[in-house]
N, C-alpha and C positions, 0 to 999 in steps of 0.2 A: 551241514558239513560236520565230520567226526572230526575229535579235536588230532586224532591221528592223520587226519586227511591237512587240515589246519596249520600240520607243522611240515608237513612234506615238500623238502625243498625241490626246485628244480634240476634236473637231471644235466651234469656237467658237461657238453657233447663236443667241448674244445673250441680251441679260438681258429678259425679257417689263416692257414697262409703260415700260422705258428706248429700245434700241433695237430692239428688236420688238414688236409688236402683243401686247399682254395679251389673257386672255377677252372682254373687252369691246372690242379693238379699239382700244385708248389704248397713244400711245408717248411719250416724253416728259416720263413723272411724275417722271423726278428735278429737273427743271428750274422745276419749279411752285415761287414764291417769288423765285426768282432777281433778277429785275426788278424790285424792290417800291421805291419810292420816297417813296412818302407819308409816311415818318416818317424827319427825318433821325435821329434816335436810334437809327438801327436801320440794322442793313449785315449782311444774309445772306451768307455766305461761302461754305456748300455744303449742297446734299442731297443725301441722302441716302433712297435706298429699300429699306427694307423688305418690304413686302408688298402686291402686288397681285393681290387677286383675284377679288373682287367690289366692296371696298372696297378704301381705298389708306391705308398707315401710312407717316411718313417719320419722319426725322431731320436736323432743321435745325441747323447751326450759323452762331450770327449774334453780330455787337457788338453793346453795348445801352451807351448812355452813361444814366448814374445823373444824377439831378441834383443831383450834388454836380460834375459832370464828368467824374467820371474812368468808363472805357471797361471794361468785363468782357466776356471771353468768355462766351455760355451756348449751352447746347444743349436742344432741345423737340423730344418727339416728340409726332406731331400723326395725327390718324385721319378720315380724310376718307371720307366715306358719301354726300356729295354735299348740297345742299339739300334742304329740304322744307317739308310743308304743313300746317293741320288745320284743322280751322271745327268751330263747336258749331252742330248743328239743332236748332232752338228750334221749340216751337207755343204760341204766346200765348193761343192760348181755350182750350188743355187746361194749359194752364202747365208744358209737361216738356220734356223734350229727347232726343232720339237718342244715345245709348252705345254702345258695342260691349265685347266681352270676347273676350278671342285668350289665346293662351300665349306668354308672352314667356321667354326660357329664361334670358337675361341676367337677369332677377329671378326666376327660379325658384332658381340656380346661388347667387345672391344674398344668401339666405334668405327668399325669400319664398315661404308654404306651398304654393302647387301652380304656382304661375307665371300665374296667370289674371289680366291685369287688363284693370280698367274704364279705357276710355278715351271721348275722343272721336276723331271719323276723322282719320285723316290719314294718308301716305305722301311718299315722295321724289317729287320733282319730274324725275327722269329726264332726257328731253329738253324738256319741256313749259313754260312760264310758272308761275308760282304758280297764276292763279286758273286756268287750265285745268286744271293737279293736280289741285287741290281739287276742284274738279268729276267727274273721272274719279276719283276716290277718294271719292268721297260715292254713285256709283251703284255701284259693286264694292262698295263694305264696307258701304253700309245700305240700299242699293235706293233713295235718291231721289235726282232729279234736279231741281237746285235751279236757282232764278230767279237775281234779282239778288243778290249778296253785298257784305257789307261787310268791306272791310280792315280791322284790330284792329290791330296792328302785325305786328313783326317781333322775334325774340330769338333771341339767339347762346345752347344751352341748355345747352351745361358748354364755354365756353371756356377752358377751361385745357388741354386736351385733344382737343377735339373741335374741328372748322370746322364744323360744320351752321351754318346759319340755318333757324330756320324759322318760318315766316309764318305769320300767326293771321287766319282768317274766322271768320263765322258769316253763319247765313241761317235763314230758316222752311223748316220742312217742312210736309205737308202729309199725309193719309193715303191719297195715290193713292203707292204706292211697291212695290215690289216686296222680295224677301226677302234681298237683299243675300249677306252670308257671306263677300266677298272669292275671290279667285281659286285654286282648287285646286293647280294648276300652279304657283304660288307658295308652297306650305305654308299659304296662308291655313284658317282653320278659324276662323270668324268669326260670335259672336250677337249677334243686334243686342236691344237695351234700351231700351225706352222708360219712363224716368223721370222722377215729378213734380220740376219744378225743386228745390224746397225740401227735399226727400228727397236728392236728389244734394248737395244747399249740406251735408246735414245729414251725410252718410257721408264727407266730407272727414276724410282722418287714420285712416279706418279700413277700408273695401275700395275707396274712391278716394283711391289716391295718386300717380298717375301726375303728373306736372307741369305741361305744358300744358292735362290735364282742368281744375288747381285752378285754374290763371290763369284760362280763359276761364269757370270757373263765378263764380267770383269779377268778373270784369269784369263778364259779365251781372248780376248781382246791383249791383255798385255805379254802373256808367254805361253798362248796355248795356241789352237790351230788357226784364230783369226788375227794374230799380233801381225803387226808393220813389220 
């Protein structure tokens, strides 16, 4: 080896997600935060990236005045997966709703016995609106294609950690629907469930524990379409 060879450093070809194009085509992620003004208690200082690769991890450092006054440094790492969606499908003359069950590996890894849970639909919002989401995620994971929907709200669903928001429908279904299953091409592996309302109210805490299933069974039951 020439000593010219010897001293030839590596060729700089950027950091993906900063200033190059990540897998998905995003540059720029360390910058996300930077601008934020809505809260003067709060003055972001730097980020920091971590990890981009389907999803995006940072490291934020920012001041945060207490309200006693006085200013601390802290630091938050935060896991950005982007937004999302879900709705429960209700049928009011058979009184049950549409479920699904997948393999979630984050709960299998977890301790949970085989990683199977019961949910209702939902997915990320990608490039789409919410209720467009919902809708293309309601004909891939259970085979129907819903009418009008009603907005439920909105929840932030472990802010301490996570950014997601995600947005709560629901709507009727109907039994002209096709066999759903979710997208192969995606790892989906997806059966769909049809259960009576008060059976699903009733397996809460024991093979339904997924989070957004308990809110929206639970809202059906106290101010949505199955309340007394």
């Amino acid at each position: 080896m020439t000593d010219a060879a010897a001293g030839a450093s590596t060729p700089d070809l950027g950091r993906p997600g900063v200033d190059v194009p990540d897998r998905r085509g995003r540059t720029g992620l360390d910058r996300i935060g930077l601008d934020l003004t809505g809260n003067p208690r709060v003055r972001v200082r730097d980020v920091r990236l971590l990890t981009s690769n389907w999803y995006v991890t940072r490291v934020t450092t920012f001041d945060f005045q207490r309200r006693d006054g006085t200013w601390s440094t802290q630091e938050r790492e935060t896991y950005d997966r982007g937004d999302g969606a879900c709705i429960l499908l209700y049928d009011l003359e058979t009184r049950s709703v549409l479920l699904t069950s997948q393999f979630r590996y984050p709960a299998y890894v977890n301790g949970h016995p085989d990683g199977d849970l019961i949910e209702i639909v939902g997915g990320l919002l990608d490039d789409d609106d919410a209720e467009t989401a919902i809708r293309r995620e309601a004909e891939e994971e259970s085979g129907v294609r819903v009418g009008a929907v009603e907005h439920v709200f909105d929840v932030y669903m472990s802010p301490g950690s996570v950014t997601e928001k995600l947005h709560f429908y629901a709507a009727p279904y109907d039994a002209d629907r096709t066999d759903g299953g979710g997208l192969a091409d995606e790892g989906e592996d997806i059966t769909v469930l049809e259960v009576p309302f008060d059976e699903a109210l009733a397996r809460i805490g024991d093979d339904i524990i997924d989070a957004k299933t308990i809110m929206l069974l639970q809202w059906a039951a106290l101010s949505g379409p199955f309340a007394r």
